[in-house]
N, C-alpha and C positions, 0 to 999 in steps of 0.2 A: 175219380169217385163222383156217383151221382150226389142229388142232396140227400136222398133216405138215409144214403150210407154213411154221409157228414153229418148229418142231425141221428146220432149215437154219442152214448155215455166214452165207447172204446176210441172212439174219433176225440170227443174232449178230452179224455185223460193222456192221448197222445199229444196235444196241444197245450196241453197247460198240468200241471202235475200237484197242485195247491188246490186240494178241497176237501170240503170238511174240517174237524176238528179232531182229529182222532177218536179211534173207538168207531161205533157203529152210529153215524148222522142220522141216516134214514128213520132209526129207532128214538133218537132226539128230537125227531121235527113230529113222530106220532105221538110221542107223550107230551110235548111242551105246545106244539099249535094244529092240535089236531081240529081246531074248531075250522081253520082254512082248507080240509080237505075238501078236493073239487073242485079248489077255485086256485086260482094264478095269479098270485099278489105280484103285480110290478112296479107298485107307486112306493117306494120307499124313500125317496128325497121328499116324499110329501109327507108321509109318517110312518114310520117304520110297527112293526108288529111287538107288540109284548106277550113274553113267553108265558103260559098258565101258571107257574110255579111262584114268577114276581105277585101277579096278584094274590095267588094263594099265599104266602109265605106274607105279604103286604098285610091281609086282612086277616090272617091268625094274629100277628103284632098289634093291629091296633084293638080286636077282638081283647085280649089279655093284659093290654098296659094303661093304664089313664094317661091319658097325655092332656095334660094341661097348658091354658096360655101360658107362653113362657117369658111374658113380660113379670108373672105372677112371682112368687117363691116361696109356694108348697112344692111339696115332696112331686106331683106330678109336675107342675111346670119348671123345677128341676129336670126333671126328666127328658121333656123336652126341648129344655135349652140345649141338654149337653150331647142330644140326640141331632139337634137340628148341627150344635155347632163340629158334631162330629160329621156330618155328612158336608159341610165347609171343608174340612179338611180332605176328605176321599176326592171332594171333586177336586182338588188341587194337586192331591197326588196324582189322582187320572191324568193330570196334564203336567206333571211333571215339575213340579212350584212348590214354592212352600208361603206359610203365613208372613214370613218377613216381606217376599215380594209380591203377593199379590191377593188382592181381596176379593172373596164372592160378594157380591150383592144378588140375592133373588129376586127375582122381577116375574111378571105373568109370563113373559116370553122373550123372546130374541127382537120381536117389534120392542116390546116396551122396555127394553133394555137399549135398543138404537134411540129412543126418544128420550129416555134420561141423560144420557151423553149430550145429546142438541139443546135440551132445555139446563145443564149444568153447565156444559162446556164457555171456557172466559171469551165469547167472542169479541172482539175490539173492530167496534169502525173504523174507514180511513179518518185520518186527520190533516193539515195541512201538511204539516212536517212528517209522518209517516205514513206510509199502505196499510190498510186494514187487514183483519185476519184471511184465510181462503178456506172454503170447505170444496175439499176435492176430491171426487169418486171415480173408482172406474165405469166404464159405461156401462159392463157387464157385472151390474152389480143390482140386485134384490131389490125390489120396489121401498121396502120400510128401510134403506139405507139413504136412495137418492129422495124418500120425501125428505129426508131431514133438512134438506133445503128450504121447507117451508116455515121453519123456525128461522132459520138463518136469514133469508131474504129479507124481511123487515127491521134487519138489526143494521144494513149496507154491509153486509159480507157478502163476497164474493164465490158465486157459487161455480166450481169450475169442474165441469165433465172432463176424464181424461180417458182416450182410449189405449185399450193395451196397447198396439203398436207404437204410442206417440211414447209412452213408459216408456221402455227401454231405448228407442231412437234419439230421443231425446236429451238422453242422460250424459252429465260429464266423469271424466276417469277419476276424478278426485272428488273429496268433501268440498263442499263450498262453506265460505262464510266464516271463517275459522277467523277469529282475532278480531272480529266484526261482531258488537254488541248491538244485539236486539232480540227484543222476546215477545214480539208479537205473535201470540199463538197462531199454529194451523192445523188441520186435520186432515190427512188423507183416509179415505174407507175404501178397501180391497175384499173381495172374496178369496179364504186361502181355496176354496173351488165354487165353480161357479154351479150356481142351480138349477142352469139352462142347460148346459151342455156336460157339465162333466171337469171343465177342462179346470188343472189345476195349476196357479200363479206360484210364481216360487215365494218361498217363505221366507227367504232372503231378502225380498223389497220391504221388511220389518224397518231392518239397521240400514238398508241403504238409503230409504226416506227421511229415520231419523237422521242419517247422517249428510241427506243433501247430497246424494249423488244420484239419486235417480227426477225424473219429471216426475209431478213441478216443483218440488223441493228446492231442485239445485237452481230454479230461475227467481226464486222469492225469501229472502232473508228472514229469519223469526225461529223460534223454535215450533219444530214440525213433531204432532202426534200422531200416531199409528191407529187406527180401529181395521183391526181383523176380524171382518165379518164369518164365524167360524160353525156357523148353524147345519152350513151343509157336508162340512170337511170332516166333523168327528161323525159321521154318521158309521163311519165305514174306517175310520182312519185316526192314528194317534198324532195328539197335538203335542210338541214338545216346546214350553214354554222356555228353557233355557236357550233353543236354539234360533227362537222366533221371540222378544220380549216386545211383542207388543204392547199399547197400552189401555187398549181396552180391548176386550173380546167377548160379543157377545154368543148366546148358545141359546137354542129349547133342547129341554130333554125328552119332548117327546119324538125327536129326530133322533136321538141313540136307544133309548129305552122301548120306546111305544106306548109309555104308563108311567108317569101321568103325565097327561096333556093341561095347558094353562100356567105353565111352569116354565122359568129359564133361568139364569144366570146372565152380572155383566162380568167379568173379571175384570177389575183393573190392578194396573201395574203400581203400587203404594207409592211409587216417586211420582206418579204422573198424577194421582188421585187427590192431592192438595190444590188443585187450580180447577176441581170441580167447584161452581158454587151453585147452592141452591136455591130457590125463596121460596117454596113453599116449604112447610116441616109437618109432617105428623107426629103421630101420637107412637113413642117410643125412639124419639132422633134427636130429641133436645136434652143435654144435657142440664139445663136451666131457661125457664123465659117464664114473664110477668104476661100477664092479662090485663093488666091495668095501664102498660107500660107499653113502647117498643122496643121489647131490651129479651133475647135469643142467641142462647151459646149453643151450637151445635156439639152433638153427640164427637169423644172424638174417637170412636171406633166408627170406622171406613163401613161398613156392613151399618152400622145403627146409625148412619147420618142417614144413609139414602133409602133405606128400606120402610116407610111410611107405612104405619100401622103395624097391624099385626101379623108379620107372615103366615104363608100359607102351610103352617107346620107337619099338617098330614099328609100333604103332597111332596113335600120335600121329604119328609120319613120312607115315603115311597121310592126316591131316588137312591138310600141305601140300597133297597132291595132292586131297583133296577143294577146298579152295579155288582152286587154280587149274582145275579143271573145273568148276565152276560161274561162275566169271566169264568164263573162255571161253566157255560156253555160252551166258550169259543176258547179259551187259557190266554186270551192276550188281542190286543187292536189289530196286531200285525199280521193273526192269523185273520181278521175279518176281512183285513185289505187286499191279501190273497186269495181267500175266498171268492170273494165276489168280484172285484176284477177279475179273475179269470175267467167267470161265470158271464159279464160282460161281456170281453174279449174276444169270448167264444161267439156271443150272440151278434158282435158288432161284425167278425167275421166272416158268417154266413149273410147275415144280411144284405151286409155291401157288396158279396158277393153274389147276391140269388140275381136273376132273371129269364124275364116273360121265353116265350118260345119262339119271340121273334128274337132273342139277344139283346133287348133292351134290358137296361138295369130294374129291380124293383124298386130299390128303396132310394132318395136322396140323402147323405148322413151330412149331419151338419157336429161337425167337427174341426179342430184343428190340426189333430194329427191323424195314427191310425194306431193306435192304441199301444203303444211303447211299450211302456211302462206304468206302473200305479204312484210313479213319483208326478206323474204330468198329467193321467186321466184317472179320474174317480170311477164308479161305476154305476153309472148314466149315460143311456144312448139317448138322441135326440134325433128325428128324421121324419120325413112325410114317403108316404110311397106314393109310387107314378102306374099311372096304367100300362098298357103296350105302345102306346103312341105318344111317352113321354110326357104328358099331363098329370097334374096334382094332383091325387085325390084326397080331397076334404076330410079334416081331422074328424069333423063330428060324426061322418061314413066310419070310419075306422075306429071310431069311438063306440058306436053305437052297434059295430058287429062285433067287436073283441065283448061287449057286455052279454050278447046273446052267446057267448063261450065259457063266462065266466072269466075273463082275463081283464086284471084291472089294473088299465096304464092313463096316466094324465096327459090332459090334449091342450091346446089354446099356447101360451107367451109365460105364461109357471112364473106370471109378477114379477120378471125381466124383459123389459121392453126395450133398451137396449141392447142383448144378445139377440132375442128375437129379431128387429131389425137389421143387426150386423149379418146374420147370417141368412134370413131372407131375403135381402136386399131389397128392403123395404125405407123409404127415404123421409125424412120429415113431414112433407107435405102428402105421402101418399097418406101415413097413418091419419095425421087430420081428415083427408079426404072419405075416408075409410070410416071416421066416425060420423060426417055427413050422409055418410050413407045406412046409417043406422047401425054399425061394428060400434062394438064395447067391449072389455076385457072382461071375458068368462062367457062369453053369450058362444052359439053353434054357429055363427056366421065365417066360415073357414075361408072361402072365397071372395073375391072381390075381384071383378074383371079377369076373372080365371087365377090371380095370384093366390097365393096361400097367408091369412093373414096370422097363423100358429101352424104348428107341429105337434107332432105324437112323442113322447117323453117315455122310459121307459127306463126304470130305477131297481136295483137290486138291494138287498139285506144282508146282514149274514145266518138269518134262517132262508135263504133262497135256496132253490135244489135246480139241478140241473134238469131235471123235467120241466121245471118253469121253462126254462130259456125252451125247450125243446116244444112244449104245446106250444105256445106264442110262436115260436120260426113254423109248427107245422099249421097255424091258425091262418098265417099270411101267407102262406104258401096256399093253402087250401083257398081262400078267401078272394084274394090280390091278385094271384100270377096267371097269366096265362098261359095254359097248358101249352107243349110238358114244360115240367120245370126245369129251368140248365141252372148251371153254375159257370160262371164266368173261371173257369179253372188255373187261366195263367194268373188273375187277380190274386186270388186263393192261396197261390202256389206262393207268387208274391209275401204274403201274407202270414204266410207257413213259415217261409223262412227268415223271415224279419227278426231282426235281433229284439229279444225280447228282455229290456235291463228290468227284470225283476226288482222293485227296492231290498237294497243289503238290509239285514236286519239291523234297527237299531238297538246297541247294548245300553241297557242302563246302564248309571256309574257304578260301578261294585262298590257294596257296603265295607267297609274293612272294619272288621272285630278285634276290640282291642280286648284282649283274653288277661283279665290281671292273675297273677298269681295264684294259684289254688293253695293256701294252706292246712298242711296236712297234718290239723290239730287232733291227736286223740279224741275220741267223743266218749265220755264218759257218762253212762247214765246216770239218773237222781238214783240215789238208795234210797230206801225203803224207810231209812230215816231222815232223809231230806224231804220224801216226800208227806210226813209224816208235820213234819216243821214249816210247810210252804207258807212265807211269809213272816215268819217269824223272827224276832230279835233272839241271839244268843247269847244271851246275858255273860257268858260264861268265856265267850271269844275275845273280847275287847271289851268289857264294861257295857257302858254308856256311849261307847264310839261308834258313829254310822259306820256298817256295813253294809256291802252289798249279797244279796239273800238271794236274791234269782234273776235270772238270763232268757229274754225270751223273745225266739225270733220267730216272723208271720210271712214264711218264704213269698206266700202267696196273700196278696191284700185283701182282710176283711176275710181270710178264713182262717179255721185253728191253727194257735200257737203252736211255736215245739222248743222244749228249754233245752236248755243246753247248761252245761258245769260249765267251760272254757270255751272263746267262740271268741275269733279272730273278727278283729276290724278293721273294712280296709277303707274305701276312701268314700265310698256313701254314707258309710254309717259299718252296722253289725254284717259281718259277708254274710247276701243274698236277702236279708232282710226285703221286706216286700220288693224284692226282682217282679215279680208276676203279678198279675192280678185277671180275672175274670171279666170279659166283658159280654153283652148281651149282642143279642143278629144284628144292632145295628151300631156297634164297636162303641158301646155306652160302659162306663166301670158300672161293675155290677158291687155294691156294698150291701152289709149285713139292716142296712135299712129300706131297702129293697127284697132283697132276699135272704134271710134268716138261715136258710140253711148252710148256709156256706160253711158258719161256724164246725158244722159236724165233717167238711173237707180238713182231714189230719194231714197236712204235707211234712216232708221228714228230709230234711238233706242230709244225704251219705256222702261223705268228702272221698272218702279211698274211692270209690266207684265212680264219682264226678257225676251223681246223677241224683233228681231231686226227683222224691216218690211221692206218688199218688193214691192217699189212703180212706175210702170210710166205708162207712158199714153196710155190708150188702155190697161193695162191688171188690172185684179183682183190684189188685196192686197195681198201677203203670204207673211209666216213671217218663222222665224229661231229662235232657243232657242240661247238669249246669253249667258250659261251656260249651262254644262252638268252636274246635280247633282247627275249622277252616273258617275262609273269605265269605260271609253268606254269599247262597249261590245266588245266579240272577232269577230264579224265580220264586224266592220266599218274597214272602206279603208282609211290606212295609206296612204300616198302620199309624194316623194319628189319631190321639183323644185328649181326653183332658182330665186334668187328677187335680182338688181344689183350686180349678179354676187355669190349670197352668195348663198348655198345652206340652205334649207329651211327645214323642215319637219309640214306636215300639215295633215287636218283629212278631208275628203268629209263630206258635209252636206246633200248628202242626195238628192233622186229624184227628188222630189217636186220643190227644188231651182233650178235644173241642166236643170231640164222639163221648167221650168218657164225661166229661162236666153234663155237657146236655141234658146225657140218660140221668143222671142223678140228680140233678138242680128240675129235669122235667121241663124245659125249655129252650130255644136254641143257644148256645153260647159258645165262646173259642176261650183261649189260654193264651195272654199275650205277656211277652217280657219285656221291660225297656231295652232300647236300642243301645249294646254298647258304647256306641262313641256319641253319644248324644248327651246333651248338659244340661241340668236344671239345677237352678240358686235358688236357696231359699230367699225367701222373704223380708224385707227388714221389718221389724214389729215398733210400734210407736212406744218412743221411751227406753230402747235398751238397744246397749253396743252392742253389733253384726260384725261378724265374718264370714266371708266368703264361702258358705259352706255346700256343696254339691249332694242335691238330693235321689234317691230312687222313687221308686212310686209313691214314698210316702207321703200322707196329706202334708205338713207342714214345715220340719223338722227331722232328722238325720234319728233324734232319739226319743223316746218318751219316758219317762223315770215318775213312780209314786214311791209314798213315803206308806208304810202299815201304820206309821203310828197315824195318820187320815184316815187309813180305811178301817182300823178298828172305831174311830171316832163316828165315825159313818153308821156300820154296823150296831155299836150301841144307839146312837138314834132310830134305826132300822126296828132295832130291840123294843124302843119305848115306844114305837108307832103300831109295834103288831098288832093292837087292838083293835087299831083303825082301818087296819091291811086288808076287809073281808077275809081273813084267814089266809094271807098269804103265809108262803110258808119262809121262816126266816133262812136270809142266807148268809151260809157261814163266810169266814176271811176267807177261804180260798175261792170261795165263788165271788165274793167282788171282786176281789184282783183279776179274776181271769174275765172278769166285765170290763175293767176299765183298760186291758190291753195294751201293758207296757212292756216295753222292751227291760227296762232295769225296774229291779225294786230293790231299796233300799230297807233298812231297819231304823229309822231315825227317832228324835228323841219325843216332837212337839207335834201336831197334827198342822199341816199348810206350814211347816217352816220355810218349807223350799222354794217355797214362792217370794222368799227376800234374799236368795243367797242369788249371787252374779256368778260363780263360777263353784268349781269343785273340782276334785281329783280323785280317779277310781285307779286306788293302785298306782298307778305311772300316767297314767293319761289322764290329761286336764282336758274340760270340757266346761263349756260356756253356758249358762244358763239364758235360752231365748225369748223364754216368755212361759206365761197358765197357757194348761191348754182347756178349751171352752168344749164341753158337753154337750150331748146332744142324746135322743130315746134311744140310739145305738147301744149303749151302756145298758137297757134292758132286756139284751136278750140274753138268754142264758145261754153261754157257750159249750156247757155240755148237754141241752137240749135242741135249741134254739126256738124256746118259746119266748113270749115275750113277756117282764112285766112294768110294773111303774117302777117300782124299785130299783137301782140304788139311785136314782134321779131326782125320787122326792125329795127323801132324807138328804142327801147333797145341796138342792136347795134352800133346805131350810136350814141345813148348820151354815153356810155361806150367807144366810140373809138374801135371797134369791140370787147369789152368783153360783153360776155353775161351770167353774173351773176347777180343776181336779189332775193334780200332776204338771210338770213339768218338761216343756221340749229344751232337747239340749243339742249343742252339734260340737263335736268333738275339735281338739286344736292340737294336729299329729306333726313334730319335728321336722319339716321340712329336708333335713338332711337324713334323718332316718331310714336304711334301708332295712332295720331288721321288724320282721311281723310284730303289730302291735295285738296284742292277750287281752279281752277280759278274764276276768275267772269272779266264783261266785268265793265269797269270804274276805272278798280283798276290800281293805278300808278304805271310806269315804271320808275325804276332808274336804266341808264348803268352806265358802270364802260367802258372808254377805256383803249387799250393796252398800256401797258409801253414803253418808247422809246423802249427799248432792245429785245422787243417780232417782229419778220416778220408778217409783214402788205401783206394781200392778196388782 
């Protein structure tokens, strides 16, 4: 086959069978970067493309939210915390981690995340009696990695280049140092690939540095830290932090995203992140420090020690939306890495293969393999072309004709001046000599004594197309070669049939659902005369004895209630009690102080049909499975956020719910449940005996219990204020209770008695009194409108004497040996117990 015939779409699909994303690509790259038509983006290790939809969907968000500093705490600089600290979370799932072991810090970029490391990092000089610390880099390693030596240098640490080949020749079969006490820190810095050439390190010299089996580890005693320089590796490719635990790693996001630029991350490893020290602090890192004094407690969250000032919160907001338009777009890392390595593959193929008409080659490829697999090469060719007479031609020639094409590839050393030397063969003393001669990094001086002082680079994405590779191979062909064009065919052929180890897919770990019991309680609705009653004492049922008068569970957090007569409890509290909750585009809980209309979302669980429905006015019915009786598969969407401050993990339910919420809330949002096997404790509260109690998405507490005899007390206040109300209109008992949104209500005798009893018993089940629960302007919206007003807030304040506590959390104490379903039901008696003198009274 000539080259015309090779440079085809049918010729690449025959050679590599991995492109696109399903569906129709072509129609994805018109509506998402149609602004690049005409032109031939191939600098993508330089900065990759963002798709129109991130910034659109970017600038509606901040178009329609206040987002405030989030050092503040009003209602917008809430917003932003729990926005920035949700997008902490995604980038830790992107890489496969969680909060336990490993922290973001955001930094301006991947530089100023390598410079916080140097200027934290504990360096120790030599001493007499021991060797000082070593900072050790590979040669093939980023400019802003090997300056960090300029920190180091004045401290007498030793600053030691190591080449890859000396890494693994070097290394012993075993851990050194074992039973040998010493903790002189060191750092070795690696690219998991490099930004010159492509090539990629295994990610396995993580644990064999720590563990002293590789160079220089295994020649110098002390405990050894890992920096995974990972800026260029995710661009195209998934990081898996379980299998690589390094200890720091830094990133820009505008190397995966495109948008925003000025932005990065360092991740470190929480066990490694304690032998950071600092001395400068800014404002938002100190947990306490005088002005008058030299007395400074640092922050002890790992993100608020190092992150000085005020982060850059709209740019980080922006990184949600960079992740959810790239897994929209591509469905997963693994498909990027097949994409575009192949698209590579293909380019690196032909190239190495093209030559002049005399049979000389065209291109030099500066590689270390010939393109395997995407376990050992990224997707970055690096190479100079040569004329007919085997001569260089100069990058900035080739520069400056692919620009009159519209084809845009990076030329010059790509701020690795050690790759560039290894594979130019280019020596110490020529590059000095080279800058004698007027060469500087970035300048068009390609030549020096006919040598080549850089190379043409040439980077893919995964919005690249395969026309890319094909104008660029027919731009050089046109441009470069001397006619005709051949192809060196036994290369080719070579090349064809090379075994090609695709990477195996990696499986995430399957979630396993732990599915409790579905109890298959009758549901009885309220009659006509209960609902007639709501809230009310029975005088007639038990005297003067507490009963329980209503049941009422909030499937979904922060929207309407649904009561229930009998309604089984299982171990979070009331079954399905806030399971779900609403979050906004950028996996923020969305609450009825935010958005008010939630109230009017009516959720209803149906036990015989295992499924929880979706009800309000104006839309269609959908419904959600309340169990999943399989293994979640491996591509639902794990999620983490945070619910009063706690971090959460949770699973999406799925378009259907997120389509349906949106249209009616009128903004983007999803429907997320907690993660089955996932644990949250509550709280302990100052002043009152805890147990162990395991929460759902509730803010605080497993339950919430009001007394009517409060809320009538409230209401007649309410009463004497209506004068004052500009006409508000007065709201009856049933409209408070359904404002202060309790699970139980009781009929008791005295108004806030509850607030001194320590325990109680509903029926058969005994239940621990945890504390008042503290109010908030949530309590004015009306649940069957959802307007808003001051009421029953003021009046609460003023019968409390400005405390505005109101009700009771409670968390249930269920038999341990018990296996039979434990019941509420509504009429069944209440007996408290109050606290002993010697217990604190809140």
């Amino acid at each position: 086959m000539d080259f015309h015939q090779l440079c085809t779409f049918e010729t690449f699909q025959q050679l590599w069978s991995h492109y696109g994303y399903g569906g129709n690509f072509p129609d994805v790259i018109e509506e998402e970067f149609r602004r690049i038509k005409g032109a031939t983006y191939l600098d993508h290790a330089a900065a990759t493309l963002y798709p129109e939809s991130l910034v659109r969907d970017y600038c509606r968000d901040i178009s329609t939210n206040v987002y405030g500093n989030p050092h503040s705490h009003h209602p917008s600089s809430t917003l932003t915390h729990d926005t920035v600290e949700g997008v902490r979370y995604r980038v830790l799932q992107h890489f496969n981690t969680t909060p336990e072991e490993y922290s973001v810090i955001f930094t301006s970029g991947c530089t100023a995340a390598l410079k916080l490391v140097a200027e934290s990092f504990p360096w120790r000089p030599p001493t007499e009696s021991e060797a000082g610390s070593h900072f050790c880099y590979l040669t093939d390693s980023h400019t802003s990695v090997v300056g960090m030596r300029g920190l180091t240098s004045g401290r007498g640490v030793v600053a030691l280049p190591v080449s890859p080949l000396e890494l693994e020749n070097r290394a012993k079969d075993e851990a050194q140092g074992e039973g040998v006490i010493c903790e002189t820190p060191h750092l070795f810095c690696y690219p998991a690939q490099s930004n010159f050439s492509g090539r990629r390190y295994p990610l396995s010299h993580v644990k064999s540095i720590q563990a002293r089996r590789l160079y220089p580890a295994c020649d110098h005693q002390g405990r050894w830290f890992v920096l995974l320089d990972a800026a260029s590796y995710v661009s195209c490719s998934s990081l898996n932090l379980q299998d690589c635990p390094a200890d720091f790693i830094p990133i820009s996001f505008y190397k995966m995203f495109g948008f925003p630029t000025g932005l990065g991350a360092l991740l470190v490893r929480n066990d490694a992140a304690g032998i950071l020290k600092k001395t400068y602090f800014g404002g938002g890192t100190a947990a306490a420090y005088l002005s008058g004094e030299d007395y400074y407690v640092q922050a002890a969250n790992i993100s608020d020690r190092f992150e000085d000032g005020t982060v850059a919160f709209l740019d980080i907001i922006a990184v949600n939306h960079g992740f959810e338009a790239l897994y929209r777009i591509t469905g997963s890392m693994h498909n990027i890495q097949q994409h575009t390595f192949g698209l590579a593959r293909y380019t690196y193929m032909l190239l190495s293969s093209l030559c002049h008409g005399n049979g000389r080659p065209v291109a030099q490829m500066y590689t270390e393999g010939q393109f395997e697999s995407p376990i050992t090469q990224g997707a970055i060719l690096n190479f100079n072309l040569m004329d007919s007479n085997g001569h260089i031609i100069g990058y900035s020639q080739v520069h400056r004709m692919a620009s009159l094409y519209n084809i845009h590839v990076r030329t010059g050393c790509f701020c690795n001046t050690g790759a560039c030397q290894s594979f130019l063969g280019i020596t110490n003393e020529q590059m000095k000599s080279n800058l004698q001669a007027g060469h500087v990094c970035g300048d068009n001086i390609d030549l020096v004594d006919g040598q080549p002082t850089g190379s043409v680079r040439v980077s893919f994405g995964y919005m690249s197309t395969f026309e890319d590779c094909q104008k660029f191979l027919n731009f050089v062909a046109e441009c470069f070669v001397e006619k005709p064009v051949t192809v060196d065919q036994e290369r080719m052929q070579k090349l064809k049939t090379a075994t090609t180890a695709s990477e195996a897919s990696k499986e995430y770990p399957l979630i396993k659902v732990t599915n409790g019991e579905i109890y298959k309680v009758e549901e009885k609705k309220p009659t006509e005369a209960s609902l007639k009653g709501f809230g009310r004492r029975d005088s007639n049922s038990h005297g003067e004895a507490y009963t329980l008068t209503n049941i009422y569970i909030y499937p979904i957090k922060s929207c309407g209630a649904y009561e229930v007569h009998d309604w089984p409890v299982g171990q979070l509290g009331l079954l399905y009690d806030r399971g779900w909750m609403v979050v906004n585009g950028n996996g923020v809980c969305l609450s009825q102080k935010r958005e008010t209309r939630l109230c009017l979302i009516r959720p209803q669980v149906h036990l015989p049909s295992n499924k929880l429905l979706l009800q309000a006015s104006g839309m269609d019915t959908i419904s959600v499975p309340l169990e999943n009786n399989t293994q979640l598969h491996r591509g639902i969407r794990v999620c983490h956020t945070k619910v009063c401050g706690d971090r959460v993990e949770t699973v999406d339910c799925g378009d259907e719910a997120a389509s349906w919420l949106s249209d009616f809330l009128g903004q983007p949002c999803r429907l997320i449940r907690q993660r089955p096997d996932f644990t949250r404790e509550m709280k302990k509260r100052l002043g009152r005996a805890t147990t162990s109690s395991s929460l759902s998405l509730v803010n605080e507490a497993q339950y919430l219990m009001i007394n009517v005899a409060s809320v009538e007390l409230i209401q007649k206040l309410m009463s004497s204020r209506q004068d004052d109300s500009e006409g508000d209109q007065l709201l009856d008992t049933q409209n408070v209770i359904s404002r202060f949104r309790a699970n139980l209500v009781i009929a008791g005798v005295e108004p806030f008695e509850e607030d001194n009893w320590s325990h109680l018993i509903i029926g058969s089940t005994r239940f621990m009194v945890a504390g008042p629960c503290g109010r908030c302007q949530m309590v004015g919206t009306d649940q069957d409108t959802g307007t808003k007003t001051k009421e029953p807030l003021m009046s609460l304040s003023a019968a409390r004497t400005g405390k505005v506590t109101f009700g009771v959390y409670l968390s249930h104490q269920l038999p341990e040996s018990s296996t039979a379903a434990t019941v509420l039901s509504v009429g069944s008696l209440v007996q408290p117990e109050p606290h002993s003198s010697s217990t604190i009274q809140l």
